[in-house]
N, C-alpha and C positions, 0 to 999 in steps of 0.2 A: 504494500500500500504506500502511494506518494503522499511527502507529507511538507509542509513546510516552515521550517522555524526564523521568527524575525527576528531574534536578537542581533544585533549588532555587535562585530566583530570588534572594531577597530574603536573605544569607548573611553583612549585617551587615560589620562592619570587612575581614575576609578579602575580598568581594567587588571591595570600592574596591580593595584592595590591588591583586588579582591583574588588575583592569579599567585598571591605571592605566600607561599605558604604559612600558616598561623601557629603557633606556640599550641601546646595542650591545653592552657590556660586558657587563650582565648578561643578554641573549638569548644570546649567545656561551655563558656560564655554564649558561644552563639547557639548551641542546641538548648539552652537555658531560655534563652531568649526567643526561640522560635516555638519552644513547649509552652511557653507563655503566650503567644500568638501578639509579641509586641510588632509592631513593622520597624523597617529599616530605614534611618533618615536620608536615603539616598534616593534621589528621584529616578521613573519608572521610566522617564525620556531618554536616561541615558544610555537605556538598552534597548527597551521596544520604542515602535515608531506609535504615534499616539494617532488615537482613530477621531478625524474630524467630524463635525457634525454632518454635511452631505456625505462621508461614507460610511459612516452608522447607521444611516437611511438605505444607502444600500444594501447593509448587510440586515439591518429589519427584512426586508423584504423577502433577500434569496434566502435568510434560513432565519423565519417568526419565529420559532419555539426556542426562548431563554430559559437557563437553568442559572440561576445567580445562587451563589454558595456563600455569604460572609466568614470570614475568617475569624474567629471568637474563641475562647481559651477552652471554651467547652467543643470544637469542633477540630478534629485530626484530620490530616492530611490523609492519611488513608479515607474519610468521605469521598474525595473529589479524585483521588485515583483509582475508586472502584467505580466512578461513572464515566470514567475518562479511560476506564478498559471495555466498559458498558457497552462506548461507544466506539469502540475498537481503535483506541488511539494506538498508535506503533513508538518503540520503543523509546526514539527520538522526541516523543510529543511528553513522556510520563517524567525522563530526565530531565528535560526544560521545565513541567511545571516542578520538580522537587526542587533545581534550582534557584526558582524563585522564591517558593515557599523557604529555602531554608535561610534566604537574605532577608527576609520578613518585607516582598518589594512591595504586595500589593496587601489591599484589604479586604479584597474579596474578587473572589473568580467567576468570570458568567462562560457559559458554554450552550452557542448557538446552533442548532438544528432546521432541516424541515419540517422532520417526525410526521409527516402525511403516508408516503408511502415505504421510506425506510428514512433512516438516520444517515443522509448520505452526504459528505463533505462538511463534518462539523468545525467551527472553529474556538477556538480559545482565546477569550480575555482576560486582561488584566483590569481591575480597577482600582485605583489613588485617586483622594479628593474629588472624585465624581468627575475624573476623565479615566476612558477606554484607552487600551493598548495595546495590542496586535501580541500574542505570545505563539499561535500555532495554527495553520488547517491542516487537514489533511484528510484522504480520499481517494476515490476511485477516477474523479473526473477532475482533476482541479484545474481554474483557470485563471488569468491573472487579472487583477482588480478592476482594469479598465475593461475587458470582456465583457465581468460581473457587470460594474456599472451599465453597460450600455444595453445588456439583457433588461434586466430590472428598468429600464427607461422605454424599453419596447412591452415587456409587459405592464407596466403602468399605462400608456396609450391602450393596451388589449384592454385592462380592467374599466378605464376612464369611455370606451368605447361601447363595452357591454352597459353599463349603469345608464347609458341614453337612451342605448335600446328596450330597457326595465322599464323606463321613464315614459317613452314612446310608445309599447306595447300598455301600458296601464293604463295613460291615456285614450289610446283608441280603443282598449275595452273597454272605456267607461262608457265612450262615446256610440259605438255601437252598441251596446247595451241600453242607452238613451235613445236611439233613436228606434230600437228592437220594441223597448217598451209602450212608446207611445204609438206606433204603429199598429199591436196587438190592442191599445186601449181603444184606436178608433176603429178597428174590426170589432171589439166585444162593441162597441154604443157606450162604452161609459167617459161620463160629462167630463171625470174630474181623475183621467187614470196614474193619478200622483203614485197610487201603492204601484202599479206594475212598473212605471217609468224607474223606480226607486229598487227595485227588485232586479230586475233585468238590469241596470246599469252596473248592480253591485257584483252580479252575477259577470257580467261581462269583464267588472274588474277581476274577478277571483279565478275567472280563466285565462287571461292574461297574463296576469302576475304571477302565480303560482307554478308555471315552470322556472320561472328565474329567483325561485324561492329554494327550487334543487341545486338550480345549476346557477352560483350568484357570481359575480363581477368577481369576486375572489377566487372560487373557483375557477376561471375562466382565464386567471392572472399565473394562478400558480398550474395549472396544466402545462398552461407555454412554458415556466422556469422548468419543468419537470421537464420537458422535454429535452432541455438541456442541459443539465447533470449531469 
Protein backbone atom coordinates (compact mmCIF):
# COMPACT_ATOMS: atom_id res chain seq x y z
CA UNK A 1 0.00 0.00 0.00
CA UNK A 2 1.40 3.61 -1.04
CA UNK A 3 1.55 5.90 1.42
CA UNK A 4 2.68 9.20 2.04
CA UNK A 5 4.58 11.15 4.93
CA UNK A 6 4.90 15.03 5.07
CA UNK A 7 7.27 15.73 7.58
CA UNK A 8 9.82 17.76 6.46
CA UNK A 9 13.39 16.67 6.05
CA UNK A 10 15.40 19.56 6.17
CA UNK A 11 13.98 21.44 9.79
CA UNK A 12 17.12 23.52 10.36
CA UNK A 13 18.46 23.94 14.09
CA UNK A 14 15.38 21.83 15.70
CA UNK A 15 16.20 18.96 13.43
CA UNK A 16 20.03 18.56 14.87
CA UNK A 17 18.54 19.04 18.17
CA UNK A 18 15.88 16.52 18.25
CA UNK A 19 18.60 13.88 15.81
CA UNK A 20 21.15 14.31 18.52
CA UNK A 21 21.16 11.65 20.98
CA UNK A 22 19.62 12.26 24.76
CA UNK A 23 21.31 11.30 28.06
CA UNK A 24 19.15 8.49 30.06
CA UNK A 25 18.00 11.27 32.08
CA UNK A 26 16.49 13.08 29.73
CA UNK A 27 14.64 9.98 27.74
CA UNK A 28 13.56 9.14 31.38
CA UNK A 29 12.04 12.80 31.12
CA UNK A 30 10.42 12.68 27.86
CA UNK A 31 8.47 9.31 28.23
CA UNK A 32 7.44 11.03 31.68
CA UNK A 33 6.30 13.65 29.99
CA UNK A 34 4.56 12.02 27.13
CA UNK A 35 2.67 9.58 29.82
CA UNK A 36 1.51 12.66 31.04
CA UNK A 37 0.18 13.77 27.69
CA UNK A 38 1.99 17.31 28.24
CA UNK A 39 2.68 18.71 24.41
CA UNK A 40 5.96 19.92 23.23
CA UNK A 41 6.75 23.69 23.09
CA UNK A 42 7.95 23.23 19.62
CA UNK A 43 5.63 24.35 16.94
CA UNK A 44 3.81 21.76 14.44
CA UNK A 45 5.09 24.03 11.29
CA UNK A 46 8.36 23.17 11.79
CA UNK A 47 7.77 19.69 10.60
CA UNK A 48 4.23 19.28 8.99
CA UNK A 49 3.11 21.61 6.37
CA UNK A 50 -0.18 23.36 7.89
CA UNK A 51 -3.52 22.75 6.10
CA UNK A 52 -5.14 26.19 4.88
CA UNK A 53 -8.55 26.84 5.11
CA UNK A 54 -9.44 26.21 1.08
CA UNK A 55 -7.60 22.93 1.60
CA UNK A 56 -9.48 21.76 4.49
CA UNK A 57 -12.60 22.24 2.39
CA UNK A 58 -11.12 20.08 0.04
CA UNK A 59 -10.38 17.43 2.10
CA UNK A 60 -14.12 17.89 3.80
CA UNK A 61 -15.40 16.86 0.94
CA UNK A 62 -13.15 13.93 -0.75
CA UNK A 63 -13.01 12.16 2.76
CA UNK A 64 -16.58 13.78 5.24
CA UNK A 65 -16.01 11.03 7.93
CA UNK A 66 -13.66 12.69 10.85
CA UNK A 67 -12.50 10.64 13.69
CA UNK A 68 -10.98 13.53 16.17
CA UNK A 69 -9.00 11.67 19.09
CA UNK A 70 -7.98 14.42 21.97
CA UNK A 71 -4.98 13.69 23.59
CA UNK A 72 -5.77 13.79 27.42
CA UNK A 73 -3.79 11.93 30.38
CA UNK A 74 -6.48 9.53 30.48
CA UNK A 75 -6.14 8.58 26.65
CA UNK A 76 -2.98 6.08 25.21
CA UNK A 77 -1.42 6.14 22.27
CA UNK A 78 -2.35 2.63 21.67
CA UNK A 79 -6.20 4.21 21.05
CA UNK A 80 -5.27 5.84 17.92
CA UNK A 81 -2.80 3.07 16.74
CA UNK A 82 -5.52 0.58 16.90
CA UNK A 83 -7.74 2.72 14.58
CA UNK A 84 -4.87 3.61 12.54
CA UNK A 85 -4.35 -0.33 11.98
CA UNK A 86 -8.23 -0.31 11.76
CA UNK A 87 -7.63 1.51 8.83
CA UNK A 88 -4.89 -0.26 7.45
CA UNK A 89 -2.27 2.33 7.87
CA UNK A 90 1.37 0.77 6.74
CA UNK A 91 4.13 0.74 8.77
CA UNK A 92 5.44 4.19 7.64
CA UNK A 93 2.14 5.91 8.70
CA UNK A 94 2.17 4.06 12.74
CA UNK A 95 6.01 5.32 13.01
CA UNK A 96 5.32 8.82 12.09
CA UNK A 97 2.23 9.06 14.24
CA UNK A 98 4.43 7.55 17.45
CA UNK A 99 6.97 10.00 16.47
CA UNK A 100 4.86 12.78 17.16
CA UNK A 101 3.13 11.55 19.93
CA UNK A 102 6.29 10.97 21.61
CA UNK A 103 7.45 14.86 21.06
CA UNK A 104 4.10 15.75 22.64
CA UNK A 105 3.75 17.84 18.81
CA UNK A 106 0.02 17.88 18.77
CA UNK A 107 -3.07 17.92 20.82
CA UNK A 108 -5.19 15.95 19.31
CA UNK A 109 -5.27 13.67 16.12
CA UNK A 110 -8.31 13.60 13.43
CA UNK A 111 -8.40 10.88 10.82
CA UNK A 112 -10.38 11.43 7.70
CA UNK A 113 -12.35 8.96 5.63
CA UNK A 114 -15.01 8.29 3.09
CA UNK A 115 -16.45 5.33 5.11
CA UNK A 116 -19.48 5.16 2.40
CA UNK A 117 -18.39 2.34 0.52
CA UNK A 118 -14.95 1.37 2.15
CA UNK A 119 -12.22 3.36 4.20
CA UNK A 120 -10.28 4.20 1.11
CA UNK A 121 -7.28 6.68 1.17
CA UNK A 122 -7.50 7.91 4.69
CA UNK A 123 -5.47 10.72 5.95
CA UNK A 124 -3.89 11.93 9.13
CA UNK A 125 -3.86 15.19 11.01
CA UNK A 126 -2.31 16.98 13.40
CA UNK A 127 -3.87 19.42 15.53
CA UNK A 128 -2.08 22.61 17.79
CA UNK A 129 -4.05 25.62 18.75
CA UNK A 130 -6.99 24.92 16.34
CA UNK A 131 -4.72 24.62 13.09
CA UNK A 132 -4.57 21.33 10.98
CA UNK A 133 -1.36 19.71 9.72
CA UNK A 134 -0.67 17.28 7.10
CA UNK A 135 1.01 14.05 9.04
CA UNK A 136 0.14 11.11 6.45
CA UNK A 137 -2.24 9.56 3.48
CA UNK A 138 -2.07 6.66 2.31
CA UNK A 139 -3.91 4.09 -0.07
CA UNK A 140 -4.64 2.24 -2.98
CA UNK A 141 -5.37 5.25 -5.30
CA UNK A 142 -3.46 8.28 -4.07
CA UNK A 143 -3.29 11.51 -5.87
CA UNK A 144 -1.75 14.62 -5.59
CA UNK A 145 -3.46 17.69 -3.80
CA UNK A 146 -4.09 19.64 -6.84
CA UNK A 147 -5.95 16.52 -8.79
CA UNK A 148 -7.92 16.37 -5.30
CA UNK A 149 -8.70 19.90 -5.45
CA UNK A 150 -9.85 20.10 -8.87
CA UNK A 151 -12.18 16.66 -8.47
CA UNK A 152 -13.87 18.17 -5.43
CA UNK A 153 -14.41 21.42 -7.74
CA UNK A 154 -16.17 19.27 -10.51
CA UNK A 155 -18.09 17.57 -8.16
CA UNK A 156 -19.27 20.59 -6.23
CA UNK A 157 -20.66 21.84 -9.84
CA UNK A 158 -22.35 17.93 -10.07
CA UNK A 159 -23.80 18.56 -6.55
CA UNK A 160 -24.75 22.47 -7.14
CA UNK A 161 -26.31 21.14 -10.56
CA UNK A 162 -28.47 18.38 -9.02
CA UNK A 163 -30.16 20.79 -6.20
CA UNK A 164 -31.61 22.90 -9.30
CA UNK A 165 -32.92 20.02 -10.65
CA UNK A 166 -34.77 19.06 -6.99
CA UNK A 167 -35.61 22.75 -7.06
CA UNK A 168 -37.14 22.60 -10.70
CA UNK A 169 -38.70 19.13 -10.53
CA UNK A 170 -40.69 20.24 -7.01
CA UNK A 171 -41.66 23.17 -8.62
CA UNK A 172 -43.36 21.65 -11.73
CA UNK A 173 -44.85 19.03 -9.43
CA UNK A 174 -46.51 21.48 -7.61
CA UNK A 175 -47.51 23.02 -10.79
CA UNK A 176 -48.80 20.22 -12.54
CA UNK A 177 -50.50 19.02 -9.71
CA UNK A 178 -52.28 22.65 -9.76
CA UNK A 179 -53.36 22.60 -12.70
CA UNK A 180 -54.39 18.57 -12.57
CA UNK A 181 -56.47 19.68 -9.62
CA UNK A 182 -58.59 22.22 -10.94
CA UNK A 183 -59.16 20.72 -14.03
CA UNK A 184 -60.75 17.50 -12.33
CA UNK A 185 -62.68 20.37 -10.02
CA UNK A 186 -64.34 21.67 -13.38
CA UNK A 187 -65.03 18.07 -14.65
CA UNK A 188 -66.71 17.16 -11.07
CA UNK A 189 -69.12 20.95 -11.38
CA UNK A 190 -67.74 21.87 -8.13
CA UNK A 191 -67.90 25.89 -7.53
CA UNK A 192 -65.06 26.11 -5.07
CA UNK A 193 -62.45 22.87 -5.96
CA UNK A 194 -59.93 24.48 -3.36
CA UNK A 195 -59.79 20.73 -1.50
CA UNK A 196 -58.71 18.93 -4.81
CA UNK A 197 -56.58 21.87 -6.37
CA UNK A 198 -54.77 21.58 -2.70
CA UNK A 199 -54.48 17.72 -2.81
CA UNK A 200 -53.22 17.14 -6.23
CA UNK A 201 -50.76 19.95 -6.01
CA UNK A 202 -49.31 18.37 -2.96
CA UNK A 203 -49.48 15.08 -4.56
CA UNK A 204 -47.67 16.36 -7.60
CA UNK A 205 -45.17 17.79 -5.12
CA UNK A 206 -44.57 14.21 -3.38
CA UNK A 207 -44.00 12.62 -6.66
CA UNK A 208 -41.59 14.89 -7.74
CA UNK A 209 -39.45 15.22 -4.97
CA UNK A 210 -39.34 12.03 -3.44
CA UNK A 211 -36.88 10.54 -5.84
CA UNK A 212 -34.30 13.00 -5.17
CA UNK A 213 -35.15 12.20 -1.46
CA UNK A 214 -33.19 8.80 -2.52
CA UNK A 215 -30.87 9.83 -4.61
CA UNK A 216 -29.82 13.65 -3.14
CA UNK A 217 -27.31 16.26 -4.47
CA UNK A 218 -24.99 14.48 -2.01
CA UNK A 219 -25.38 11.50 -3.27
CA UNK A 220 -24.84 12.53 -6.62
CA UNK A 221 -21.60 14.58 -5.45
CA UNK A 222 -19.96 11.67 -3.87
CA UNK A 223 -20.72 8.95 -6.67
CA UNK A 224 -18.48 11.01 -9.02
CA UNK A 225 -15.50 11.24 -6.11
CA UNK A 226 -16.02 7.54 -5.88
CA UNK A 227 -15.47 7.01 -9.19
CA UNK A 228 -12.35 8.36 -8.71
CA UNK A 229 -10.50 6.75 -5.81
Amino acid sequence: MDNIVYRKIDTGPWSKALQTTPSTGDQSSTSASASRGELSPLSAELFYPLVTAPEMETWVHWLPTAIVLQRSQDLAPEVELGLLTTLEAPPGVLEEFHWSWKIGLFEAYEMRTPVRRDARDPLLLGIQSGQRYRIALWGESLMPLEKITALVQQSLVIKARAARWRLGLSISGVLVGLLLGWWLGFLTGEEKPHASIVFFAMLGLFVAWFPTVLYTPENRQHDFLDQHR
